[in-house]
C-alpha positions in Angstrom: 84.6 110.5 95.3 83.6 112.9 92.4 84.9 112.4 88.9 87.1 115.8 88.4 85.8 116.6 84.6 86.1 120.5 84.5 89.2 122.0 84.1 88.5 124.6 86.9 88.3 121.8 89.2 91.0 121.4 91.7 92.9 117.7 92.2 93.8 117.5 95.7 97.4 115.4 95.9 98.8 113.5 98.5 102.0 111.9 98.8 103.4 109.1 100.8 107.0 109.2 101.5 109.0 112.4 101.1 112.0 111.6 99.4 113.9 111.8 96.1 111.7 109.9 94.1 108.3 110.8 96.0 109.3 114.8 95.6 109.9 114.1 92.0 106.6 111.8 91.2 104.7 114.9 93.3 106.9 117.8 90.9 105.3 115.3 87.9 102.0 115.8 88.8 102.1 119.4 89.5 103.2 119.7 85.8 100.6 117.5 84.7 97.6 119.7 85.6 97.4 123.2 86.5 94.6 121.9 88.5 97.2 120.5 90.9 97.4 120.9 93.8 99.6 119.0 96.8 97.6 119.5 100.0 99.4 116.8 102.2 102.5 114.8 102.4 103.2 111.9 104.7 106.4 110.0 106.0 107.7 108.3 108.9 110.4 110.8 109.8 109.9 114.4 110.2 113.3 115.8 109.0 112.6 113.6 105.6 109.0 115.4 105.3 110.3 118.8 106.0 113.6 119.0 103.3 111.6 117.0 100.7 108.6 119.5 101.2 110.7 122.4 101.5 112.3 121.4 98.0 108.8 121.7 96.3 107.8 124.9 97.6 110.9 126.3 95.9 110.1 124.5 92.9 108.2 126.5 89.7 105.3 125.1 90.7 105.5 126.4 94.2 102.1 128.3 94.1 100.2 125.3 94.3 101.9 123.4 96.8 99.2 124.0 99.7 100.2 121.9 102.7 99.6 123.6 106.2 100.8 122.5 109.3 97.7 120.2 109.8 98.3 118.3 106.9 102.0 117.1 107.1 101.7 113.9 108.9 104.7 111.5 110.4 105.2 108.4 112.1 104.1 104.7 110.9 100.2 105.7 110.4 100.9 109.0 108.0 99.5 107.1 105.3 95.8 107.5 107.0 95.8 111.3 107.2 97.2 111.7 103.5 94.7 109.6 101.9 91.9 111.3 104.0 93.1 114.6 102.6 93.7 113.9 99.2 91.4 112.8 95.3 94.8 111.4 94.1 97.7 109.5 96.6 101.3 109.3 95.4 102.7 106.0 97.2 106.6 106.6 97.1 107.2 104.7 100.4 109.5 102.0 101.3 108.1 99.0 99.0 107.4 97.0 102.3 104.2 99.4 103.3 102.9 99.6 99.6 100.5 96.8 100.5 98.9 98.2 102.8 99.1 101.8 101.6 97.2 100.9 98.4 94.7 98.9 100.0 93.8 101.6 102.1 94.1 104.1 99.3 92.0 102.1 97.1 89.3 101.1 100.0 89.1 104.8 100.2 88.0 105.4 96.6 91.3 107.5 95.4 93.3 107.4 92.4 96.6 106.5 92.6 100.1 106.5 91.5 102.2 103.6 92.6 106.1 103.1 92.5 107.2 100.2 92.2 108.2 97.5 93.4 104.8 96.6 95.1 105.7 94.2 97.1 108.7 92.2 99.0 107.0 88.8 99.3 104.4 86.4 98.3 101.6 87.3 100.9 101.9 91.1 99.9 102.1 90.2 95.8 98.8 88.2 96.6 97.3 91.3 98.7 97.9 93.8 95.9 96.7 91.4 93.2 93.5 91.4 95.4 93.6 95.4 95.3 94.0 96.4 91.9 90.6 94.0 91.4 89.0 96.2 93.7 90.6 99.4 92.0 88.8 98.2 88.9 85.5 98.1 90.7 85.9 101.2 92.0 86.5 102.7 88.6 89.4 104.3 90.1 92.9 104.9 88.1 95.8 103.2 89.2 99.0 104.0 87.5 102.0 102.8 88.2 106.1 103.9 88.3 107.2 101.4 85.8 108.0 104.6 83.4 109.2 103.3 80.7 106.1 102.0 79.3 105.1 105.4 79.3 108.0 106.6 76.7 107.0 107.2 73.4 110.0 105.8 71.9 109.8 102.5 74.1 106.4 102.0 73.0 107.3 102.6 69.2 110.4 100.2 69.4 107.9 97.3 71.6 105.2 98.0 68.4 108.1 97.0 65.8 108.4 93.8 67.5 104.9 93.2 67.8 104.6 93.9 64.2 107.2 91.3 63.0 110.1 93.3 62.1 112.6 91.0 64.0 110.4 87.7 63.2 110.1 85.5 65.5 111.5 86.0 69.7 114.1 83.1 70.1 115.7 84.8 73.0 115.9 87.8 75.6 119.0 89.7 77.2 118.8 92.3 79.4 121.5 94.0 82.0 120.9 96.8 84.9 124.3 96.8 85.8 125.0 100.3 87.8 127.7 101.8 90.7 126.9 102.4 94.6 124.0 104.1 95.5 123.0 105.9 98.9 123.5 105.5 102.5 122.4 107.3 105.3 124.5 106.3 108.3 123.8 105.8 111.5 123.3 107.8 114.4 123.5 106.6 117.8 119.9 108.0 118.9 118.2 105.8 116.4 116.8 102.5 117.4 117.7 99.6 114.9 114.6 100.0 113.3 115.0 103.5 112.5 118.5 102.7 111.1 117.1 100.2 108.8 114.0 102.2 107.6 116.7 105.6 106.7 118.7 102.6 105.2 115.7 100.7 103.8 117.7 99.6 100.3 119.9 97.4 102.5 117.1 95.6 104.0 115.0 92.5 102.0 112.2 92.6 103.9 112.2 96.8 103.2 113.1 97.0 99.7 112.6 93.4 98.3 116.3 93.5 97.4 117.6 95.6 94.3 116.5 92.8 91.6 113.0 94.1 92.6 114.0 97.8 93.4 116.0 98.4 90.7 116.6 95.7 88.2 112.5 95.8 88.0 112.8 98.2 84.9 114.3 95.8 83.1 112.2 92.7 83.8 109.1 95.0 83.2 110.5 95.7 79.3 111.0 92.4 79.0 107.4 91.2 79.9 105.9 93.6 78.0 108.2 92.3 74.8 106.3 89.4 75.9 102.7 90.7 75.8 102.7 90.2 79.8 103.0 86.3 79.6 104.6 85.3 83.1 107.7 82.9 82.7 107.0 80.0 83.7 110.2 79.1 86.0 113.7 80.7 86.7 117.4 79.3 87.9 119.5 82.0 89.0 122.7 82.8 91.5 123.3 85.6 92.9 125.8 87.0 96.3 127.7 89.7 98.4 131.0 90.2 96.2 131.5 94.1 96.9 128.9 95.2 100.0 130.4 92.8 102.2 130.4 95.4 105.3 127.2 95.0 107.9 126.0 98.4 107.0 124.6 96.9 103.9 122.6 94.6 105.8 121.1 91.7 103.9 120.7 92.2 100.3 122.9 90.8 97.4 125.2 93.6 95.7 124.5 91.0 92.4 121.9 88.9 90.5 122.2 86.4 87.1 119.5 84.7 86.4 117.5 82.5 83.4 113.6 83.2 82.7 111.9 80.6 80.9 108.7 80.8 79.1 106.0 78.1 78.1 107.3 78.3 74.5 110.6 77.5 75.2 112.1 81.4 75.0 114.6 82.2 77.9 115.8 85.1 79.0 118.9 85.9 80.5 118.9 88.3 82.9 122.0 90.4 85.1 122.0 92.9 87.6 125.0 94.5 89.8 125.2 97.5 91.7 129.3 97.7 92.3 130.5 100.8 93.1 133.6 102.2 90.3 132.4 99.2 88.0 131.3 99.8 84.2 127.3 100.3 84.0 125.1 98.9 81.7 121.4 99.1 81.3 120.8 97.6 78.1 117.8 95.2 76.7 117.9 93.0 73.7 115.7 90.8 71.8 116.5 88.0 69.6 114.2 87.4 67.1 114.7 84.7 63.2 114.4 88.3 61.5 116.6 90.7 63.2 117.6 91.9 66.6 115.4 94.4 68.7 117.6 97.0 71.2 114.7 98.2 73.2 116.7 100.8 75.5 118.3 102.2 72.7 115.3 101.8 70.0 116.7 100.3 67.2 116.5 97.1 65.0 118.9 95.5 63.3 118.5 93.1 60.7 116.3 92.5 57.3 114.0 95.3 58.8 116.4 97.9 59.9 115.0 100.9 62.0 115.2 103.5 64.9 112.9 106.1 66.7 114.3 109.1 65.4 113.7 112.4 67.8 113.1 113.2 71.5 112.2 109.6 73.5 110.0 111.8 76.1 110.4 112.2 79.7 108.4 109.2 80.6 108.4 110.3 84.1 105.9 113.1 82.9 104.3 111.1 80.5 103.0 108.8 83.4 101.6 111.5 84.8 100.1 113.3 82.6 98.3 110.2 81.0 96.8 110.0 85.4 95.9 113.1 85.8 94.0 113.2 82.1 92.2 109.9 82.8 90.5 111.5 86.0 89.5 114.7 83.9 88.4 112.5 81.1 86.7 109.6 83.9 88.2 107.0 82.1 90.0 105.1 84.4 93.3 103.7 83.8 94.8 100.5 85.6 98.1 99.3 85.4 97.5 96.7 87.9 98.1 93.6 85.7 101.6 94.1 84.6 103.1 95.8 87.8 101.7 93.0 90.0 103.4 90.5 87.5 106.8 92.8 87.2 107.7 92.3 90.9 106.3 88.7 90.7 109.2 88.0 88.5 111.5 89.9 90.3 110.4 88.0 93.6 111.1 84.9 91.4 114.5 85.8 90.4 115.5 87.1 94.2 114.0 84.0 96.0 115.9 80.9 92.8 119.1 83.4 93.7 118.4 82.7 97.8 117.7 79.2 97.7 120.0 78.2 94.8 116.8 76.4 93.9 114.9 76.4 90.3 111.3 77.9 91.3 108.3 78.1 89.0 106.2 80.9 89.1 103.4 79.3 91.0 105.5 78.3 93.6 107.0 82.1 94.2 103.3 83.3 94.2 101.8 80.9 96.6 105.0 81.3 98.8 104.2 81.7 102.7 107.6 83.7 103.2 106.4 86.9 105.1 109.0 89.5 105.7 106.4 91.7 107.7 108.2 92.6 110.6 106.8 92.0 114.3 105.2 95.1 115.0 105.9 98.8 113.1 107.7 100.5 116.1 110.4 102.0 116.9 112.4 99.7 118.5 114.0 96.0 117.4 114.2 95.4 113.6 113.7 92.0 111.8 117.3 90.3 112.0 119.3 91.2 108.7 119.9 87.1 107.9 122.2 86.8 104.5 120.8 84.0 102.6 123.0 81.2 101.9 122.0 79.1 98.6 121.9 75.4 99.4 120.9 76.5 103.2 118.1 78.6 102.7 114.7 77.1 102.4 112.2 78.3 99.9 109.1 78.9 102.4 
């Protein structure tokens, strides 16, 4: 496709999955331009496309959402239409399709913005490692939804510890510890699959379990503290304490785990989401000089400091920084560290599983493929709780 260079010249955006976060990532990108403009949307259920869409064209950027009945496309192949229509594709689907999504995105020629996580499993990590090689062939930009390496005041805290102002890292903390987040029922006309897919955070092989859904953030500022070494291995435990109930299918309500690097640095690492509990997203690093609070962007010790002023909504900033690398054709590609974010959350999820110390070879080359059967309406893979000491690592 044509490099967009003039600012006359209009983006055409896509998105993929037509909910909270896709509407927003779409809203973003509107703002980012005024060259903008959404000209399809995609999702597997046409009540989902239709509220999410009609939320945009009621938003102050209405004027440039463009998408006629032709180009507002449901059921398990809306990807295809979307990217056909679009310069730029917004992948906001469940994390289990993101694989294939970007592939064909990228196969395609488009730029793209891709949430995370972006992937549930070994085979899939390994496919988008594959794709974001051919994205930098392509020359296209790929950016992805870790946002908080697109806040100013992240990036200002991350460059004080790359500087030395806490010495030397002897240890890492972090904590995404929140409350109870949605559900969507069930309604007897839907087959189990469509139950799971409206329910898709309660499902491993949908969402990759909230360690990779959720807790990713925090990994992600960790490995960037870390100048995107991997850890080399991980121990962790993890269970079904509060969402004990089969509606929440098969994920863990909570996480504990222990990164370790080459060097000897570990990490420690906790994650809950327990409804009318105390939250607590918070990221530390432990340095001979000082201590580094990277959520909060501050140091404490011989070099004392903190980002004074507005952090910057790094949900814009993303965007912004996509949209002006296609103007500029100057491709940006994130592929590196969001293929190695979820490969640490994959590592945390499956040590938690098997009760089993894993190194991060092993969860890469993993054969475990949560892919269901066939992507139908019908029977859904079978919501199995793992059991540590009883569940293989594949």
């Amino acid at each position: 496709m044509p490099v967009h260079v003039a600012g006359s010249d209009v983006i055409r955006v896509g998105l993929i999955g037509v909910g909270g976060r896709g509407t927003g990532a779409a809203a973003n990108a509107l703002a980012a331009d005024k060259g903008v403009e959404l000209v399809a949307v995609g999702d597997l259920f046409a009540d989902r496309l239709e509220s999410g869409l009609s939320a945009l064209q009621q938003s102050e950027h209405k004027d440039r959402v463009k998408v006629d009945a032709d180009h507002r496309f449901v059921g398990w192949d809306n990807y295809e239409g979307v990217i056909a229509s679009s310069d730029v594709v917004l992948l906001a689907e469940a994390p289990q399709f993101r694989p294939q999504h970007l592939r064909a995105a990228i196969e395609a020629g488009k730029h793209v913005f891709c949430e995370k996580p972006v992937a549930v499993d070994g085979p899939g990590l390994r496919a988008i490692q594959a794709t974001c090689k051919l994205a930098e062939q392509k020359k296209v930009s790929l950016v992805s939804g870790l946002c908080y390496r697109y806040q100013k005041a992240k990036r200002a805290v991350i460059q004080q510890v790359y500087d030395g102002a806490i010495g030397d890292i002897k240890a890492l903390q972090c904590t995404y510890n929140t409350g109870a987040l949605w559900h969507r029922g069930r309604q007897p006309q839907w087959t189990e699959m469509e139950y799971q897919c409206r329910n898709w955070l309660y499902f491993t092989w949908l969402s990759g379990d909230h360690i990779a859904e959720q807790s990713i953030h925090s990994l992600d500022k960790i490995l960037w503290v870390m100048k995107d070494e991997m850890p080399v291995k991980v121990t962790a435990s993890g269970g079904r304490s509060v969402r004990v109930e089969p509606e929440f299918g098969n994920v863990y309500d909570h996480f504990n785990t222990v990164y370790e690097w080459a060097n000897g640095v570990r990490l420690f690492h906790s994650c809950r989401q327990w409804h009318n509990t105390d939250g607590d997203v918070s990221d530390f690093v432990y340095g001979t000089k000082g201590v580094a609070a990277i959520q909060t962007h501050a140091i404490t010790g011989e070099m004392p400091w903190r980002h004074r002023g507005d952090p910057g909504d790094m949900y814009q900033f993303e965007h912004d920084e996509l949209f002006r690398s296609i103007r500029e054709g100057k491709p940006i590609n994130n592929g590196d560290y969001m293929c190695k974010a979820t490969w640490m959350a994959l590592m945390g999820r499956l040590a938690a599983y098997t009760g089993k110390t894993l190194t991060a070879d092993q969860v890469l080359d993993s054969k475990e493929d949560l892919s269901p059967k066939a992507c139908e309406f019908g029977p859904a893979p079978e919501p199995v709780i793992a059991v540590p000491g009883k569940t293989p690592f594949v």
